[in-house]
C-alpha positions as CSV (number, residue, x, y, z in Angstrom):
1,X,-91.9,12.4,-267.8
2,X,-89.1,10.0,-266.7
3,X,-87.5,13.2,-265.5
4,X,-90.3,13.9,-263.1
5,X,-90.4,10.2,-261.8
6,X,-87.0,10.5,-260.8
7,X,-87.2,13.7,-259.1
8,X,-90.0,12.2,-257.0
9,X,-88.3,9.5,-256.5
10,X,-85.3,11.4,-255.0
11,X,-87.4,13.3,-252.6
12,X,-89.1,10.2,-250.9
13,X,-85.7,9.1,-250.5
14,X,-84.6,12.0,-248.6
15,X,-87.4,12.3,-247.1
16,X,-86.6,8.7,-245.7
17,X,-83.3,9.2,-244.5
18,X,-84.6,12.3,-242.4
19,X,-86.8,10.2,-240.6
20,X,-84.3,7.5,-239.6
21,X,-82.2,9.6,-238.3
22,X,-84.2,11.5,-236.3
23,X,-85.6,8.1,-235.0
24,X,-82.1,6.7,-234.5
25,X,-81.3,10.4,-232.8
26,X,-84.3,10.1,-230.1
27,X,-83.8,6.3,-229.2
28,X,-80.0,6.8,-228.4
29,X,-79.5,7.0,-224.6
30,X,-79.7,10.7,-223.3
31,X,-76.0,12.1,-221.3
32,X,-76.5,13.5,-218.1
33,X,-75.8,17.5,-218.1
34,X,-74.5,16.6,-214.5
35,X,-72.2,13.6,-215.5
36,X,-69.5,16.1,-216.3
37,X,-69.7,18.3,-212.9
38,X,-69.5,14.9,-210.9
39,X,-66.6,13.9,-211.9
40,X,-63.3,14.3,-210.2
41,X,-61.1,16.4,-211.4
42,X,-57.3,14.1,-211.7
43,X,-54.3,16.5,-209.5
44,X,-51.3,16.0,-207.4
45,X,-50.6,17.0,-203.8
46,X,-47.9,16.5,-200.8
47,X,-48.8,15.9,-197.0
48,X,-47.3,18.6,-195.4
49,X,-44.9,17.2,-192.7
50,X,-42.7,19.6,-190.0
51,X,-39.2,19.5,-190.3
52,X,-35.8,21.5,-189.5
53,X,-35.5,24.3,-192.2
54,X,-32.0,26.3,-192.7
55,X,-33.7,29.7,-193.5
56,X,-31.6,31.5,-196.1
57,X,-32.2,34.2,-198.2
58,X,-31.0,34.6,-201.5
59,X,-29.6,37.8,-203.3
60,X,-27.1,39.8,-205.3
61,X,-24.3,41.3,-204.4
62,X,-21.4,43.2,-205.6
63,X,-17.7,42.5,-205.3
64,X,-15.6,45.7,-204.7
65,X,-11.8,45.9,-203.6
66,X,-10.7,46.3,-200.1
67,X,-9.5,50.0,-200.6
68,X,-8.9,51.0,-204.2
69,X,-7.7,54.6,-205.2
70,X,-7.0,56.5,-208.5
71,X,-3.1,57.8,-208.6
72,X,-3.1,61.4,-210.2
73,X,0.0,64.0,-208.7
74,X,-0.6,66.8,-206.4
75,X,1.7,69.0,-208.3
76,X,2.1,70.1,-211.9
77,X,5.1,69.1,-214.4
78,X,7.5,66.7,-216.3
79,X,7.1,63.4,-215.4
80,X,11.2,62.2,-214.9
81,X,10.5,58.7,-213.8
82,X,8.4,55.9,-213.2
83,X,9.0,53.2,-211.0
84,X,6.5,50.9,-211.4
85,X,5.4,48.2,-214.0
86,X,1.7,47.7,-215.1
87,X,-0.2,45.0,-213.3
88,X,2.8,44.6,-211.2
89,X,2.1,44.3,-207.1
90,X,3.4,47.6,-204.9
91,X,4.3,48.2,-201.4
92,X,2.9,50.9,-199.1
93,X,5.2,53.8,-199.3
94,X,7.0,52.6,-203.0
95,X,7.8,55.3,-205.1
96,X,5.6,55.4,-207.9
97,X,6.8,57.8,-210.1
98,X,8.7,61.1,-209.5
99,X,8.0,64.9,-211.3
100,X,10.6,67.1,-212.3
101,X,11.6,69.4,-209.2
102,X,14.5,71.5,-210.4
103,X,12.7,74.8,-210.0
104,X,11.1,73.9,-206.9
105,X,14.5,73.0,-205.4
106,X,15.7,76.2,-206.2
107,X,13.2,78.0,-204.4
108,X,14.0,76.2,-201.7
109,X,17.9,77.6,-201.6
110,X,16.6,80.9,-202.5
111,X,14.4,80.8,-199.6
112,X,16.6,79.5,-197.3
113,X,18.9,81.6,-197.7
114,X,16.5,84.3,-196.4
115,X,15.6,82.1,-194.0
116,X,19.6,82.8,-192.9
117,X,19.6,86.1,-192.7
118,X,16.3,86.9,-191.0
119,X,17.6,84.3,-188.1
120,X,20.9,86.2,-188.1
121,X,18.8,89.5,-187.9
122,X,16.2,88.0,-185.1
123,X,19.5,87.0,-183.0
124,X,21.4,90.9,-183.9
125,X,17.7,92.5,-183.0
126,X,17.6,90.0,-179.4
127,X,21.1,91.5,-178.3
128,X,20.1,95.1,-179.0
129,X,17.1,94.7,-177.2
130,X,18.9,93.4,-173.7
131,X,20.8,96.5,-174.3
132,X,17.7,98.6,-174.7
133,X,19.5,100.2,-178.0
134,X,16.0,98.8,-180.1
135,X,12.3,98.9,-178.7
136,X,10.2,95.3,-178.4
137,X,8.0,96.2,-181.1
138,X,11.4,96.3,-183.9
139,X,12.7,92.9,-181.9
140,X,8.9,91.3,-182.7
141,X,9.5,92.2,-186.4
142,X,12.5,90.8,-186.7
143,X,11.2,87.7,-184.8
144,X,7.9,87.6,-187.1
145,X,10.4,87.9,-190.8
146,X,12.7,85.0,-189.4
147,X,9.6,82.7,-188.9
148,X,7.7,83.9,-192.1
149,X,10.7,82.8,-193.4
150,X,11.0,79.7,-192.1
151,X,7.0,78.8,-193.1
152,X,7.8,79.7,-196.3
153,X,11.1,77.1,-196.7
154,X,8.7,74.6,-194.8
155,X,5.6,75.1,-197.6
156,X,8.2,74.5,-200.2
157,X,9.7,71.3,-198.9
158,X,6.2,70.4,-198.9
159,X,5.6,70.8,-202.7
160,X,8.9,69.1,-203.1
161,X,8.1,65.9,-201.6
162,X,4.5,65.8,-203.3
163,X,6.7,65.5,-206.7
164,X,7.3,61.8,-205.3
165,X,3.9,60.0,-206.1
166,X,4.0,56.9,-203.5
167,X,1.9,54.3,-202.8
168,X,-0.8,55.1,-199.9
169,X,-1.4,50.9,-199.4
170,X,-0.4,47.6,-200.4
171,X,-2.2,46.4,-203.8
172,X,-2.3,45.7,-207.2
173,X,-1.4,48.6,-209.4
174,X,-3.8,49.0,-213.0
175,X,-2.4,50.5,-216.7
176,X,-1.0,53.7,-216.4
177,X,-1.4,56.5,-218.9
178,X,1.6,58.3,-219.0
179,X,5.1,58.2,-220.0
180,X,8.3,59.7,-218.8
181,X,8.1,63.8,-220.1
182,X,4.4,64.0,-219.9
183,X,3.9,67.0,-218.4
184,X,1.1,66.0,-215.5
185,X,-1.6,67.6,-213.8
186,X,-3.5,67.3,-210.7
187,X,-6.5,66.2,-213.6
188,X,-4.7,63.7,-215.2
189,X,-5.4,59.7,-213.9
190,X,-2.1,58.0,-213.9
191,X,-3.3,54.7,-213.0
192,X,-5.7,52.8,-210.2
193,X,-4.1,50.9,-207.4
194,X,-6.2,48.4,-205.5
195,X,-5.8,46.1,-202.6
196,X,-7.8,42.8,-203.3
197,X,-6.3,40.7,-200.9
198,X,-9.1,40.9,-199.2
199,X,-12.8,41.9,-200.8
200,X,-15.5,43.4,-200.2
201,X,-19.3,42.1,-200.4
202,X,-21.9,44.7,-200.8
203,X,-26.2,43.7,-201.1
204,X,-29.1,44.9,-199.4
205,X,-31.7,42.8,-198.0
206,X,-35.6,43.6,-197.7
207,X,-36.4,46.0,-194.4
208,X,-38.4,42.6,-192.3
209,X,-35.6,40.5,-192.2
210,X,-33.5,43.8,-190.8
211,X,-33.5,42.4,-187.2
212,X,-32.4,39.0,-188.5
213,X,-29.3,40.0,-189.6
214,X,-26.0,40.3,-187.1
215,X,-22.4,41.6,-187.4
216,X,-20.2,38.5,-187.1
217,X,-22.6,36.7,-189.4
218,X,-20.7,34.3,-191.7
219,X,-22.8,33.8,-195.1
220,X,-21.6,32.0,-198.7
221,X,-21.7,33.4,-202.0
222,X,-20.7,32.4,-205.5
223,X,-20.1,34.1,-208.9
224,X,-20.6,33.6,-212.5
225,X,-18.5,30.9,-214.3
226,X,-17.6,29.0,-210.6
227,X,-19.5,26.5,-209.2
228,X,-17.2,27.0,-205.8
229,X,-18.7,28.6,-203.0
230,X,-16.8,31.3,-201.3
231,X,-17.3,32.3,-197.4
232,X,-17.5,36.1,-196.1
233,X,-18.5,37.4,-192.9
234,X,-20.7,40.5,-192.1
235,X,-18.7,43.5,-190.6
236,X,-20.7,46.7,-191.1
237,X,-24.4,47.3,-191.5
238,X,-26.4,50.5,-192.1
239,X,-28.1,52.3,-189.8
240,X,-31.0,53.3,-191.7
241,X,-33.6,51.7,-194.1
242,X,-33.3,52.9,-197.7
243,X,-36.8,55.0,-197.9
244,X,-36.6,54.7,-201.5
245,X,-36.0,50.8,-201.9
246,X,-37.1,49.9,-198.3
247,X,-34.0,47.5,-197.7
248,X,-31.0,47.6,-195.7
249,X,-27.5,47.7,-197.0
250,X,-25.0,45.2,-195.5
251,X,-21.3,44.4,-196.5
252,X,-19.3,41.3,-195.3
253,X,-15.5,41.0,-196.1
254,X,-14.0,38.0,-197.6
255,X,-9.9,36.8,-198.1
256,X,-8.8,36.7,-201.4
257,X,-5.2,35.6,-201.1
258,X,-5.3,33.2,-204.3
259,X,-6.5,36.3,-206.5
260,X,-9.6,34.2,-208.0
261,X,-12.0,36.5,-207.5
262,X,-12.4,40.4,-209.1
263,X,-13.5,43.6,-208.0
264,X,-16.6,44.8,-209.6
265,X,-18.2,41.0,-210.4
266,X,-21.6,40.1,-208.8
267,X,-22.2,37.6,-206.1
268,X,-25.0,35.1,-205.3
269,X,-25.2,35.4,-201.7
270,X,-26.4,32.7,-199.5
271,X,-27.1,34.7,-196.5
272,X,-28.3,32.2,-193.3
273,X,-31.2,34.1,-190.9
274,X,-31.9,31.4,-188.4
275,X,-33.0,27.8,-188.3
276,X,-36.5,26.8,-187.6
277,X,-37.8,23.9,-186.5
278,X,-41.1,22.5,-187.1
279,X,-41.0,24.4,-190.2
280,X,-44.1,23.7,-193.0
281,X,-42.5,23.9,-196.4
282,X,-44.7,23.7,-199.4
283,X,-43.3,23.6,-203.4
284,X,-43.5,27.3,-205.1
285,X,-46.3,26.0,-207.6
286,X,-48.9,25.3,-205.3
287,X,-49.1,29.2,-204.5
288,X,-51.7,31.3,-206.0
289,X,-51.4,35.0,-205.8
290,X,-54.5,36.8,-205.0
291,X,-55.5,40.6,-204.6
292,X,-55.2,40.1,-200.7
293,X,-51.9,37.7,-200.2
294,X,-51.5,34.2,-201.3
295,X,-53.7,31.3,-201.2
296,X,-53.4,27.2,-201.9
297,X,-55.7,24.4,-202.2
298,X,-56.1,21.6,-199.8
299,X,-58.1,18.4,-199.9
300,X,-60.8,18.0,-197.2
301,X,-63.1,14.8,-197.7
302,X,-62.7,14.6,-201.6
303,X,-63.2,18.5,-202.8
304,X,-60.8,21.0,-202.7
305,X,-60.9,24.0,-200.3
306,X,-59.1,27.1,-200.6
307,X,-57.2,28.7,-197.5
308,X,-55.1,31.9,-197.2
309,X,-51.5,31.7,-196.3
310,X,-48.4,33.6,-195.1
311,X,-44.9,32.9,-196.6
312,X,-42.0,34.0,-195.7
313,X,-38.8,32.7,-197.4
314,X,-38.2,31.4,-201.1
315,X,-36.0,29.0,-202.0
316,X,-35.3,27.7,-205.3
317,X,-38.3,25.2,-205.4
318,X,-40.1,25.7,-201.8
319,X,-41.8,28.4,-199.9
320,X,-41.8,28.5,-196.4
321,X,-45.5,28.8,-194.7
322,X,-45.6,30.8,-191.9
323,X,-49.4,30.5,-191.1
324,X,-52.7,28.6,-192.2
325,X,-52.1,25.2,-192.8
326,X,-51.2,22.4,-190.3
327,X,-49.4,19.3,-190.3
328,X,-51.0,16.7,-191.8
329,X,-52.4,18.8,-194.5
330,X,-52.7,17.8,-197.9
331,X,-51.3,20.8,-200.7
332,X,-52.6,20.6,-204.0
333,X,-49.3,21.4,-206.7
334,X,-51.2,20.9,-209.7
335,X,-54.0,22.1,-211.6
336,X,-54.1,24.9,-208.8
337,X,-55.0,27.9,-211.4
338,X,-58.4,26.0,-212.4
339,X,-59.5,25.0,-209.0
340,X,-62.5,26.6,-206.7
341,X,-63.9,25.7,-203.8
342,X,-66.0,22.5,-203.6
343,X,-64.1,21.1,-206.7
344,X,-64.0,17.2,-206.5
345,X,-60.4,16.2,-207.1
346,X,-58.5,12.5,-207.0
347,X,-55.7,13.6,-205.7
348,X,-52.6,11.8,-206.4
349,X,-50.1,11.9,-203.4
350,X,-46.0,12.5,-204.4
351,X,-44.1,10.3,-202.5
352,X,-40.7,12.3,-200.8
């Protein structure tokens, strides 16, 4: 029986609780559903003033060499000599190394000496004719072996003075890969030979800055592992857009007298379009991409409102706006991805 007394008792008491709480639940003050939608949502902005804007455009280049050229012979054979040291610096017209031309040399005598006699002949065959002892057409033979003759000595000389590899430009010259009695072959590289006195700057820039662009055009570029900034300046441009990429390829040339810069590196190029003036320049986070361009938030009597924009160039932290906003305007920068239209904001304002 006690048993049953006590599980009475336990029910009455929960039974007691329930009801205070639900009491307690129904007293306490109700929250408004609309309390939350009221309030302002906290984000930064800038007033967008005008001011004088340097408009460059970054991109990357290439470094090449100001002529460059693999050595390889002309003519086949023993390598006698070579007349160069690796890495060392050449002059136009040095020797750079020298085949083997015994054989071809005596060609050469062999073939002058019939270039001898077939002059000797022409000049016998010239008399007889005044004399009328031989007819033109035996004269024109003899004329046509004497200068077969010499064509033949001529081509020979030729070969000859291909066996002596020399240096078509001022440069550098790279490893080489042969030694003296390799026998060499118009296939075989013997070394590379480039002129990097002066350099060359190659990049390509997108086809609507095209008309922006002008030979004469000095522009700054750096590479990887310098902080110093190097100068070039634009002396050839193509004269077609690349279909495939849509950009135009540009090179500028740049002195390299100290040797501090290589062929083949790349280069951050600085390249300067034109300056504008009364230029609105917004930070890159307070663009948001959209389906149809690019849009940013503005403040207009407490509430945000959206409005479409045109850009044109990026710099590291800004954009430049090329259309639809105004000076005076205030640019939301934060919270930008979870704004709509109409949204109340507090907008704190970042001093410059």
């Amino acid at each position: 029986m006690k048993i049953k007394y006590i599980v009475y008792a336990l029910i009455i008491i929960g039974i007691g609780v329930l009801v205070t709480y639900r009491i307690n639940k129904n007293s306490a003050p109700k929250e408004d559903p609309k309390a939350g939608k009221n309030k302002a949502m906290n984000v930064s902005g800038i007033v967008v003033n005008p001011i004088t804007f340097d408009n460059n455009l970054s991109l990357s280049g290439s470094i090449e060499a100001n002529e460059q050229v693999e050595i390889r012979s002309e003519v086949s054979g023993i390598v006698e000599g070579i007349y160069f040291n690796e890495g060392s610096t050449v002059a136009k017209g040095q020797v750079l190394f020298k085949v083997n031309d015994i054989e071809l040399r005596a060609q050469l005598r062999q073939m002058q000496t019939k270039e001898g006699l077939a002059k000797e002949n022409e000049r016998r065959a010239k008399l007889l004719l005044q004399k009328e002892a031989i007819s033109q057409e035996e004269y024109d033979i003899a004329g046509a072996d004497y200068r077969s003759a010499q064509a033949e000595s001529q081509l020979i000389r030729a070969q000859i003075g291909k066996t002596s590899v020399r240096a078509p430009f001022s440069g550098k010259i790279g490893l080489r890969s042969i030694s003296p009695g390799t026998y060499i072959t118009p296939d075989i590289l013997v070394a590379k030979l480039v002129n990097i006195t002066k350099l060359k700057i190659t990049f390509s820039i997108p086809e609507k800055y095209a008309t922006q662009v002008k030979v004469n055009t000095v522009l700054s570029f750096t590479v990887a592992g310098s902080t110093e900034k190097y100068t070039a300046k634009v002396y050839a441009i193509e004269p077609e857009i690349a279909v495939a990429t849509r950009t135009l390829q540009i090179r500028a040339i740049a002195d390299n007298k100290d040797g501090k810069l290589l062929p083949g590196t790349f280069a951050n190029v600085e390249l300067p379009l034109s300056t504008v003036k009364d230029a609105l320049i917004i930070p890159s986070e307070a663009i948001v991409p959209v389906q149809n361009g690019k849009k940013v938030f503005i403040t207009e009597n407490g509430k945000a409102k959206e409005v479409m924009v045109e850009t044109e160039t990026r710099t590291a932290k800004n954009i430049l706006v090329l259309s639809g906003l105004k000076a005076g305007d205030t640019v939301l920068t934060t919270g930008v991805m979870s704004l709509k239209n109409d949204t109340k904001v507090k907008v704190a304002v970042a001093k410059k």
